[in-house]
GUKEKE-579612 format. One record per residue: x, z, y of N, C-alpha, C in turn; residue in one letter. Coordinates in steps of 0.1 Angstrom, whole numbers, padded with zeros to 4 digits, always signed. Layout:
<rs>
XZYXZYXZYA/...
</rs>
This chain:
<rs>
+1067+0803+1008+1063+0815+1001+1075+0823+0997X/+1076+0837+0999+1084+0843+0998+1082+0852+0982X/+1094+0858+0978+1089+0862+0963+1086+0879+0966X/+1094+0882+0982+1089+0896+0984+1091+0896+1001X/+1086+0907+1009+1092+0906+1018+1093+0923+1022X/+1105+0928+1030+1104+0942+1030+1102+0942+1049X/+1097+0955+1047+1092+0960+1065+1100+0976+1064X/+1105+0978+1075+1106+0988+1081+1116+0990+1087X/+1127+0998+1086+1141+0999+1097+1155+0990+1097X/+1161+0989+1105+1167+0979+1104+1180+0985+1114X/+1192+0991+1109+1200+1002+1121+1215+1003+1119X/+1222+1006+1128+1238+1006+1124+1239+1023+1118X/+1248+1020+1109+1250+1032+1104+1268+1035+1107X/+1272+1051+1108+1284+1051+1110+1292+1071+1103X/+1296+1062+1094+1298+1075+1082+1311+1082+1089X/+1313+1093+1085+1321+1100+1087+1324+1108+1080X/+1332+1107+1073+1341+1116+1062+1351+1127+1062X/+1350+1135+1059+1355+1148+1059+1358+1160+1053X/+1371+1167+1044+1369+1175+1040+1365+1192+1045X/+1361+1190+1056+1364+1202+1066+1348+1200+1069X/+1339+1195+1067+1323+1194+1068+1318+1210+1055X/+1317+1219+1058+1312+1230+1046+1297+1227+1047X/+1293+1232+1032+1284+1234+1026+1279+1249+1027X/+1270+1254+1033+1268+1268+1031+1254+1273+1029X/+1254+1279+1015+1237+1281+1013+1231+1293+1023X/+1218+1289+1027+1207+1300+1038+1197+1293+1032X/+1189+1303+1033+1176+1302+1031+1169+1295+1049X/+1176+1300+1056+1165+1294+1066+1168+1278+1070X/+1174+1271+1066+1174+1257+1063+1171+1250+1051X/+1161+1237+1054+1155+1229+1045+1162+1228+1036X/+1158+1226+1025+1168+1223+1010+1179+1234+1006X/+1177+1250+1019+1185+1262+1016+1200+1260+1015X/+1205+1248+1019+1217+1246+1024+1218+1238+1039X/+1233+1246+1044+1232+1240+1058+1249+1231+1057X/+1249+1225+1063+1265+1214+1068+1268+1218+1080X/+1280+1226+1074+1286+1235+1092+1300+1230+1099X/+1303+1230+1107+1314+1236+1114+1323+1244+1116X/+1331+1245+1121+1333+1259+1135+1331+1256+1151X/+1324+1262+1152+1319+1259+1168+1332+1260+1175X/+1331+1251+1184+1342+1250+1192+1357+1242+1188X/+1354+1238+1177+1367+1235+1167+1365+1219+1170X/+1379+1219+1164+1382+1198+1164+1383+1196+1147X/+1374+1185+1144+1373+1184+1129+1381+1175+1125X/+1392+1169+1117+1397+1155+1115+1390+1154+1107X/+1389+1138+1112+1378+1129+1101+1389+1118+1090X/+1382+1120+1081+1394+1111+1068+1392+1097+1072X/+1376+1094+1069+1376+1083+1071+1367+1079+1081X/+1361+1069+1086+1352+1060+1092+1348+1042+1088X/+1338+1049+1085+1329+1037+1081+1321+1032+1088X/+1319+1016+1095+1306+1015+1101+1298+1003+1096X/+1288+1004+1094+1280+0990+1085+1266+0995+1093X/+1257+0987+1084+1246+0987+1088+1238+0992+1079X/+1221+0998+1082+1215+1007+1070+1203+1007+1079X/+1191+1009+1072+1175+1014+1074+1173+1003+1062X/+1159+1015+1054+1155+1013+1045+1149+0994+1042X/+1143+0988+1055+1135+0971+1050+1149+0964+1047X/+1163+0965+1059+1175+0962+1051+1184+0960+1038X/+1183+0974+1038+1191+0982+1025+1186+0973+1010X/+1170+0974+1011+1157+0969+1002+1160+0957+1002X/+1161+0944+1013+1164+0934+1016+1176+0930+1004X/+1187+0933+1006+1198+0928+1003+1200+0932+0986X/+1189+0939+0979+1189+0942+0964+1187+0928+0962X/+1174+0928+0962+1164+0918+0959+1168+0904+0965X/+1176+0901+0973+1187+0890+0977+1191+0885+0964X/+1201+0897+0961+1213+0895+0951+1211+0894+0940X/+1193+0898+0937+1189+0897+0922+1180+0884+0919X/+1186+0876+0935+1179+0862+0928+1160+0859+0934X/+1160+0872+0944+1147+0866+0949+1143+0864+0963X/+1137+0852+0964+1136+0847+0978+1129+0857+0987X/+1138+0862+0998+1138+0878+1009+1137+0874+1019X/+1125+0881+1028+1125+0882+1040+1125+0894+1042X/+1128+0902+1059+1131+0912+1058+1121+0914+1073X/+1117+0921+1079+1108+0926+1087+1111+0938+1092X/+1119+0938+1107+1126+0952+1112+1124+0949+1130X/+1127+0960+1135+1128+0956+1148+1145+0962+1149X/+1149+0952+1161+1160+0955+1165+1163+0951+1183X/+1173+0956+1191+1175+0960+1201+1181+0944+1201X/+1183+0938+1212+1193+0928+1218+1202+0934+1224X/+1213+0937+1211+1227+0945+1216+1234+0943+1205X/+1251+0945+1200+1254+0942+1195+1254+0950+1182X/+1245+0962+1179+1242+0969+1164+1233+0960+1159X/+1222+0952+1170+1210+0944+1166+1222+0931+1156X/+1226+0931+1164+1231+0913+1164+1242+0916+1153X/+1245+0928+1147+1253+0928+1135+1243+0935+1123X/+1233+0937+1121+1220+0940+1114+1213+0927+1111X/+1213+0919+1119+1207+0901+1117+1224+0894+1107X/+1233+0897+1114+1243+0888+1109+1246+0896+1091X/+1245+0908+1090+1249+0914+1076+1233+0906+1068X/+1223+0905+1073+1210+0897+1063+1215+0888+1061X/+1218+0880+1073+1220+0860+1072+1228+0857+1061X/+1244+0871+1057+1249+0868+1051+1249+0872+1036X/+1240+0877+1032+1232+0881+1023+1223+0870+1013X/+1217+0858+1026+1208+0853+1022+1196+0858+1026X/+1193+0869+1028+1178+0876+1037+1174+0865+1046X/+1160+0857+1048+1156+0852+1057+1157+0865+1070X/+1160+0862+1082+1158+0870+1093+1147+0860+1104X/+1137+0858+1098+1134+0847+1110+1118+0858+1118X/+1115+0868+1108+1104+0875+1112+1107+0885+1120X/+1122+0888+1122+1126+0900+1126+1124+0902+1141X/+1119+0914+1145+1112+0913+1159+1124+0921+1168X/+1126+0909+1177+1142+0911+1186+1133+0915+1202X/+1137+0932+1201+1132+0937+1217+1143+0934+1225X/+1140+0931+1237+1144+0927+1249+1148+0942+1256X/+1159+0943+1261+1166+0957+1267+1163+0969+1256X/+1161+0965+1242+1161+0981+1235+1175+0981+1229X/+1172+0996+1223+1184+0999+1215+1184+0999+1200X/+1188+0990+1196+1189+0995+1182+1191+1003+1172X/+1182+1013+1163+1183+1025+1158+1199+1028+1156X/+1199+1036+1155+1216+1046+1150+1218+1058+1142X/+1222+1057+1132+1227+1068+1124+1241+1075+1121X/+1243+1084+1124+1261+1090+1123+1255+1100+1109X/+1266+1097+1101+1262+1105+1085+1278+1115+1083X/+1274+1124+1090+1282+1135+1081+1281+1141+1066X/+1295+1131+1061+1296+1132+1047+1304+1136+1041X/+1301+1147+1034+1309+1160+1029+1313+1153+1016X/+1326+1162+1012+1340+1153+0998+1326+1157+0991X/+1318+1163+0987+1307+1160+0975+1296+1148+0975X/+1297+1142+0986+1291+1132+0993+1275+1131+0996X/+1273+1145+0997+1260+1146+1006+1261+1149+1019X/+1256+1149+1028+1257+1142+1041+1240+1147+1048X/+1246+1147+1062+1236+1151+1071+1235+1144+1081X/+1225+1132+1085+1222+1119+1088+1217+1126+1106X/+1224+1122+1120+1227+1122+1131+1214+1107+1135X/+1202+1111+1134+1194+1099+1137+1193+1095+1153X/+1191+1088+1157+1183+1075+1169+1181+1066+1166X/+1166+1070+1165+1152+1055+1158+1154+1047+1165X/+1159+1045+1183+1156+1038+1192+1144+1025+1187X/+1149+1014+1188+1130+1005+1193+1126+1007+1175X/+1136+1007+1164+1126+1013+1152+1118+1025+1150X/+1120+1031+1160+1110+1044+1160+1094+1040+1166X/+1092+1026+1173+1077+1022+1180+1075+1012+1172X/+1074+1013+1160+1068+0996+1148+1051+1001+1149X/+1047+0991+1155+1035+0985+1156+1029+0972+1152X/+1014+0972+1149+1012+0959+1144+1015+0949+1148X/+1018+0945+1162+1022+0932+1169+1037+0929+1165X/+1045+0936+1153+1059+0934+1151+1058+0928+1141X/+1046+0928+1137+1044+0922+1123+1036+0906+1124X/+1042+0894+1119+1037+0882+1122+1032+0882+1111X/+1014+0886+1108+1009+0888+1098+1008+0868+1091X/+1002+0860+1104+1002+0848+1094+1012+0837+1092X/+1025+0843+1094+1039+0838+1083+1042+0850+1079X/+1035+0858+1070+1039+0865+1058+1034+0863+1045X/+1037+0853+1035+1033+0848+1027+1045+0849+1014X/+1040+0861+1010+1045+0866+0999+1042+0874+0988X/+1049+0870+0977+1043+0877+0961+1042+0890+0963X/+1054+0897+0969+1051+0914+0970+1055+0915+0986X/+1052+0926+0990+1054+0936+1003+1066+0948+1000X/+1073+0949+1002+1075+0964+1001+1080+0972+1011X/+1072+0982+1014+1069+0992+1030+1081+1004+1027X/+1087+1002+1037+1094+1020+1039+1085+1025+1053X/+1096+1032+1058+1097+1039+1067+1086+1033+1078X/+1074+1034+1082+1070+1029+1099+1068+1039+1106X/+1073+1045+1111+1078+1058+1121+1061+1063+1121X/+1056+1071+1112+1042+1072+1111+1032+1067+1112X/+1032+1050+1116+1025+1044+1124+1013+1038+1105X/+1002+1045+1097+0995+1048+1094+0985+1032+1094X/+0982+1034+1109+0974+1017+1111+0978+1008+1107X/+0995+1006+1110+1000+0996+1103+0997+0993+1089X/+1006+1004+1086+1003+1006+1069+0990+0998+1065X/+0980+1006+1072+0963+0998+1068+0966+0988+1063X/+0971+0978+1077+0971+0962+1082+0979+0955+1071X/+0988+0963+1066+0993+0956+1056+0992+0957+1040X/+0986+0968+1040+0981+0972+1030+0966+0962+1024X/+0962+0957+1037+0950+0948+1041+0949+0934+1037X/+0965+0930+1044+0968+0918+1042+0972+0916+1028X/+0979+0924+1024+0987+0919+1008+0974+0917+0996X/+0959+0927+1001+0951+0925+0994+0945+0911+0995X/+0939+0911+1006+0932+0897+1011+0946+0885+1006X/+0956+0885+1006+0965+0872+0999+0968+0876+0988X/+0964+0883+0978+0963+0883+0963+0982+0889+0961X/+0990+0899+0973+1001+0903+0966+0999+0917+0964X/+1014+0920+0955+1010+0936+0951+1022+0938+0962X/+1011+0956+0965+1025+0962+0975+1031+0971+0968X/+1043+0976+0973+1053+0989+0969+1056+0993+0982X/+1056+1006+0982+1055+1015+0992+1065+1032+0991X/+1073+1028+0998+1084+1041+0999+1081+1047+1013X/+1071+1057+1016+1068+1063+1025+1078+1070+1033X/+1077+1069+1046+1090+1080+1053+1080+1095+1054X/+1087+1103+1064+1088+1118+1068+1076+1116+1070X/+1077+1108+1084+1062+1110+1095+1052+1105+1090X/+1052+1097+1078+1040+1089+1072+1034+1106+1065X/+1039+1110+1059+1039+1120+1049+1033+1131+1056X/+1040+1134+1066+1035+1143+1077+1021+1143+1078X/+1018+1129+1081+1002+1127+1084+0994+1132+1072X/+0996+1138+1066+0984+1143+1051+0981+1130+1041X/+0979+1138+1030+0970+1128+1023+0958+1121+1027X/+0949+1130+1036+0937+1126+1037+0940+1116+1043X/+0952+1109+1057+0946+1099+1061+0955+1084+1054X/+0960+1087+1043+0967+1076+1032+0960+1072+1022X/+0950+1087+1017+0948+1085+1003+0936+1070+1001X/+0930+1065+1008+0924+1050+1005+0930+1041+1004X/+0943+1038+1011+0951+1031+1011+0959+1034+0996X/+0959+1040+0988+0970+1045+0972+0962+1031+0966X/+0952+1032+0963+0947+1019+0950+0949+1008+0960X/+0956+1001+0963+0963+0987+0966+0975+0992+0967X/+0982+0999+0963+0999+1005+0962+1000+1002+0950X/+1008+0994+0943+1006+0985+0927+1023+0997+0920X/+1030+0999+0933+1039+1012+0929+1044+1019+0943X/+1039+1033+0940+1041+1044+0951+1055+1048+0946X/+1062+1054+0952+1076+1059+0948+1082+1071+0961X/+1086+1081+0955+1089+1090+0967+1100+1096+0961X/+1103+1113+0969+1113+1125+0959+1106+1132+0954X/+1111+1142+0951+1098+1150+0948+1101+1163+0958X/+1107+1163+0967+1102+1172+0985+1093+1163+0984X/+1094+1154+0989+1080+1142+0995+1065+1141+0990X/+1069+1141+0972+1055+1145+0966+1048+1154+0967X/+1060+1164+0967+1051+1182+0965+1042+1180+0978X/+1051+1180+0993+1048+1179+1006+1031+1172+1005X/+1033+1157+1001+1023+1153+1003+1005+1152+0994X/+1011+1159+0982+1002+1164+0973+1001+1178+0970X/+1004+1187+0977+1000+1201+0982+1006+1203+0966X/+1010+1201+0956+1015+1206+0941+1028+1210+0940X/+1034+1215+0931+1042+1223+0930+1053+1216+0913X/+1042+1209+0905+1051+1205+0893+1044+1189+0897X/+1057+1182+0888+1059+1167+0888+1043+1162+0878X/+1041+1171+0868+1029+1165+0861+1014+1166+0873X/+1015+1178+0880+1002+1178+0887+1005+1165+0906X/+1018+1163+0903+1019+1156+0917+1010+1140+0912X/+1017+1139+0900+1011+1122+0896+0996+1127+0891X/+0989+1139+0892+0974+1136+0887+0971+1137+0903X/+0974+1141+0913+0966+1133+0926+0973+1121+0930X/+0986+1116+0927+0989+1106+0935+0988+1091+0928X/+0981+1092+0914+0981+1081+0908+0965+1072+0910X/+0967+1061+0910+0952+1052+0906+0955+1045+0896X/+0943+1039+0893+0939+1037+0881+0946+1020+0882X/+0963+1017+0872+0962+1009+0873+0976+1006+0881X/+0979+1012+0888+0995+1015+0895+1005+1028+0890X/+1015+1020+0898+1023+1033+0894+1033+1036+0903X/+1030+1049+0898+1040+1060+0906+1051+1070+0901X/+1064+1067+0911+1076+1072+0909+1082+1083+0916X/+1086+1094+0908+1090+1103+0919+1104+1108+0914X/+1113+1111+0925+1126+1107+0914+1133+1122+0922X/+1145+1127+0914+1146+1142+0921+1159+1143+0918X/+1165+1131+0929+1180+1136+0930+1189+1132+0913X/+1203+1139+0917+1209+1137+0905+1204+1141+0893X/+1192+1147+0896+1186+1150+0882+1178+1140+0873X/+1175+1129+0883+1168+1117+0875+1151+1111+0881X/+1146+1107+0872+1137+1102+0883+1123+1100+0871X/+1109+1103+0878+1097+1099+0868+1090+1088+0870X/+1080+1081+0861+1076+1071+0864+1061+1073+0852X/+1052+1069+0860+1037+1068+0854+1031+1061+0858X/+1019+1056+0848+1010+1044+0850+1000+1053+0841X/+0989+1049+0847+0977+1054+0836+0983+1065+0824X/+0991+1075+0831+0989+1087+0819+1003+1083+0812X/+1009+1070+0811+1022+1070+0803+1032+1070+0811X/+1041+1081+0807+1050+1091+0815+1063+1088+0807X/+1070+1078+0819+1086+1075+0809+1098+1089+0822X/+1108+1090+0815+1116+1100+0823+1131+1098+0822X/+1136+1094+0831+1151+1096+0829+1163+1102+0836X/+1167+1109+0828+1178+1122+0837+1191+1120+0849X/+1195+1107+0846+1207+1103+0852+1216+1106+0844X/+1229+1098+0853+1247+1097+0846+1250+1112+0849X/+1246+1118+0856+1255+1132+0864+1271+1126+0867X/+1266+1113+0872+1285+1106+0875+1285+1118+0894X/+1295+1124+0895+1301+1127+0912+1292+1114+0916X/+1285+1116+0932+1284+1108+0939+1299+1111+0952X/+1299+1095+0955+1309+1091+0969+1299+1098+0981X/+1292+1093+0982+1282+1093+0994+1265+1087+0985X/+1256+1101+0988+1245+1098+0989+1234+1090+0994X/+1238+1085+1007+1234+1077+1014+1227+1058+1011X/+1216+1056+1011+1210+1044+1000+1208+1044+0988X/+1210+1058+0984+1203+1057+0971+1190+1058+0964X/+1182+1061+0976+1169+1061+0973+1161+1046+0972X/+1169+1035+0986+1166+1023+0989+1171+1018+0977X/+1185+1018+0970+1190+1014+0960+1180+1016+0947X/+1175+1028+0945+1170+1031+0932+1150+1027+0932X/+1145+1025+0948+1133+1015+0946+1132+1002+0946X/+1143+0995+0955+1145+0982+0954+1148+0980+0942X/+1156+0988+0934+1159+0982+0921+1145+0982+0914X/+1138+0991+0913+1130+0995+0903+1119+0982+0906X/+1111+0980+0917+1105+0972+0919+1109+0959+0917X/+1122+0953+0917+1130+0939+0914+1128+0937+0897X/+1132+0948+0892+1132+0952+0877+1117+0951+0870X/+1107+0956+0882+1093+0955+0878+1086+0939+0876X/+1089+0935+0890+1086+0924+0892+1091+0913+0880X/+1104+0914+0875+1105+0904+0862+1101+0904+0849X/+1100+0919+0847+1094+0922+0838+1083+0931+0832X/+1075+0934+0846+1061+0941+0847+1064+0955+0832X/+1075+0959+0830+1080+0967+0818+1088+0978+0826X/+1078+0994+0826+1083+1004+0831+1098+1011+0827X/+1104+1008+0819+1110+1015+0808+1124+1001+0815X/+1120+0989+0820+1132+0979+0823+1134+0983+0836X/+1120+0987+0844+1125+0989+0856+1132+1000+0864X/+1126+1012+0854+1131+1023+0856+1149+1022+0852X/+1151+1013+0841+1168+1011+0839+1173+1006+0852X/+1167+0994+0858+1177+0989+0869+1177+0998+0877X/+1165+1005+0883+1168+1015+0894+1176+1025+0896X/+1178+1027+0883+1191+1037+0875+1201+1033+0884X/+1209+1020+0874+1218+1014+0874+1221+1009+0887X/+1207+1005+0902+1214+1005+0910+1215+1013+0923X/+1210+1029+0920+1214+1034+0923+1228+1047+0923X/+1232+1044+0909+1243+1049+0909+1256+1042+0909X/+1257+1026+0913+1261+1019+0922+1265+1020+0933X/+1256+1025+0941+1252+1026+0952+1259+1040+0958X/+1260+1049+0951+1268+1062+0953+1280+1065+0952X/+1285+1053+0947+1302+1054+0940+1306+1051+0950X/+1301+1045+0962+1310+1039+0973+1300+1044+0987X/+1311+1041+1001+1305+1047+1011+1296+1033+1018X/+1286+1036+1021+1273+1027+1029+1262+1023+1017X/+1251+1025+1028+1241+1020+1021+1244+1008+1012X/+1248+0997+1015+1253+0980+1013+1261+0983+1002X/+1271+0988+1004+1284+0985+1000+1285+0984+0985X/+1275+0991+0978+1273+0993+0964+1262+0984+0959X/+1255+0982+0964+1242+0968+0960+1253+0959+0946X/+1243+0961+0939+1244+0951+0927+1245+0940+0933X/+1260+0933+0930+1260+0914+0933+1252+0910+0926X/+1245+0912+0915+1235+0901+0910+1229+0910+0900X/+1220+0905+0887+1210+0911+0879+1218+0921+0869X/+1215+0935+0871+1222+0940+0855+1225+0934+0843X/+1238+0937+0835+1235+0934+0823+1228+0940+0815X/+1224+0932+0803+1221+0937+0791+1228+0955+0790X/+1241+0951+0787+1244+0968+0784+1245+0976+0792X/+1242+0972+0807+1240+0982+0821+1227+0987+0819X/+1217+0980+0815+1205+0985+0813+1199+0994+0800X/+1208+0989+0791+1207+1000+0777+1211+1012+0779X/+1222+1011+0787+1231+1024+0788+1221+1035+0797X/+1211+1033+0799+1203+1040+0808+1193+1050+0796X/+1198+1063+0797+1187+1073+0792+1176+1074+0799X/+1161+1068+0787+1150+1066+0791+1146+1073+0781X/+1134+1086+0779+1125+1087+0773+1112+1091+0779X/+1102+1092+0768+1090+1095+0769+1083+1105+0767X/+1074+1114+0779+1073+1127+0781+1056+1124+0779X/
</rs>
C-alpha cells in the first residue's frame, strides 16, 4: 500500500537561459505578452540545463522527500530521456515499478526558453505522454491512500476510471487538471468534482473552466460539498476553500530564477501538507514554502524540499482569512 500515488507526464526537460530572450507586451498573445527574438539572428545562451520534468514526476519527488511512500505512474519511450526519467525516481526513492515503458516511442520533451526574469516559454513534444490511456494504468496494483492526477493529455475516461477506482478503494483524489482536460468543458468533468477531496488549478484555468470572471464566483461552481479547492495566481499568491471557508495568501514577491515547477511544487506541497494534517491554513503554508523553493533555482527538481518544512518555514507564510 502506497501512501499516494501520482499519474501523468513523465519527460526530459532542457532549459535555456538567456539575457537576449525579450519580453514584449501585445495584446494578440495569450497572457498579452509575447518571448521574442530577432528573426534571423544567433542568440547566445548563458546557460543550459538538462534534467527531467512532467507534472506525475515533479509531484513524485515532493512527496518522496516529505517522507511518503511514492509511486509514480507515467509513460515513457525506451530511449535514453525514458531511461533518465526512471533513473532520477529510483534515486529519489519513487517506486517506478507501474511506469508504462512503450516499445519504439519517444519520450515527451520540453525546451524552456527562460528569460533573466525567469519566465519562460515551454517548446513542448508530448511524444508517447501525449496517448495516456486506461491500459497504462495497472488499476489492480494501485493501492493507495491518495491519487494525485495531472496532466492526461485530455483523455477525460481515464480520469473517470480513476476517479472510480480511488472511490471504490476508499482513497481521496487530488487533481491538477491540464489544458486539454480543461478544454473539454465543465459539462463533461463536472460529475467527476465530488470525489476530488482537492481540485487545484490557476486562475486562467479556473476562469476558462468555470465561464467566471472573479475568484469568489469560480469557487461557487467549482466547489462540492466537502472538498476543496485551490486556485492560485502566480506571484500574487494562491486561494483555498472548503465549504465557504476562504483562507488566502499573497506570496514572498521573492524574484523568481525560473518559473518552471512551480505549480507541481506548490500542489504537491499543499496536498503532502494536507494529508498530515487535514489543516488548510498548514497546507496552504507548505505549498507556499515549496513552491518558492522551487523558483530560486533552474528545473522543475532542483528546488524540491529535501525533507518536511520547518516550524519557522511554515510560520513565515502570510496566511489570512477572507
Amino acid at each position: 500500500m502506497y501512501d499516494i500515488i501520482t499519474i501523468g507526464s513523465g519527460l526530459r526537460d532542457v532549459f535555456l537561459l538567456s539575457d537576449q530572450f525579450r519580453l514584449i507586451a501585445n495584446a494578440d498573445f495569450e497572457g498579452g505578452t509575447a518571448e521574442c527574438v530577432a528573426l534571423g539572428s544567433k542568440i547566445e545562451i548563458k546557460d543550459i540545463v538538462l534534467t527531467t520534468g512532467g507534472g506525475a514526476t515533479n509531484a513524485a519527488v515532493t512527496f518522496a522527500r516529505m517522507g511518503l511512500k511514492t509511486a509514480a505512474i507515467c509513460r515513457v519511450g525506451e530511449d535514453a530521456a525514458g531511461r533518465d526519467v526512471i533513473d532520477d525516481l529510483k534515486k529519489e526513492g519513487v517506486s517506478t515499478s507501474l511506469v508504462r515503458h512503450v516499445a519504439k516511442g519517444a519520450t515527451g520533451y520540453s525546451t524552456l526558453l527562460t528569460a533573466s526574469n525567469g519566465e519562460r516559454t515551454a517548446l513542448a513534444y508530448r511524444g508517447v505522454s501525449g496517448t495516456f490511456g486506461p491500459s497504462d494504468v495497472p488499476f489492480a496494483q494501485c493501492k493507495a491512500k491518495w491519487f494525485y492526477v495531472t496532466s492526461l493529455a485530455g483523455n477525460v475516461t481515464l480520469l473517470k476510471k480513476i476517479a472510480a477506482h480511488a472511490k471504490s478503494t476508499g482513497a481521496s483524489l487530488a487533481w491538477n487538471p491540464g489544458r486539454r482536460e480543461i478544454e473539454k468543458g465543465l459539462g463533461s468533468i463536472k460529475s467527476i468534482l465530488p470525489n476530488v477531496r482537492v481540485l487545484f488549478m490557476n486562475k486562467e484555468e479556473a476562469a476558462a473552466l468555470s465561464g467566471k470572471a472573479t475568484v469568489e464566483d469560480m469557487f461557487s461552481v467549482l466547489s462540492t460539498p466537502g472538498n476543496v479547492v485551490v486556485i492560485t495566481d502566480g506571484p500574487r499568491g494562491a486561494f483555498v476553500q472548503r465549504d465557504g471557508f476562504t483562507i488566502m495568501s499573497p506570496g514572498s514577491g521573492k524574484q523568481a530564477v525560473s518559473q518552471t515547477g512551480a505549480g507541481d511544487a506548490f500542489g504537491s506541497g499543499f496536498v503532502a501538507g494536507f494529508m498530515k494534517s487535514d489543516d488548510l491554513r498548514v497546507a496552504l503554508a507548505v505549498g507556499m514554502v515549496s513552491a518558492q523553493s522551487v523558483i530560486a533555482k533552474v528545473g522543475a527538481k532542483a528546488g524540491i524540499l529535501k525533507k518536511w518544512p520547518t516550524n519557522a518555514q511554515i510560520k513565515s507564510v502570510n496566511i489570512a482569512k477572507i
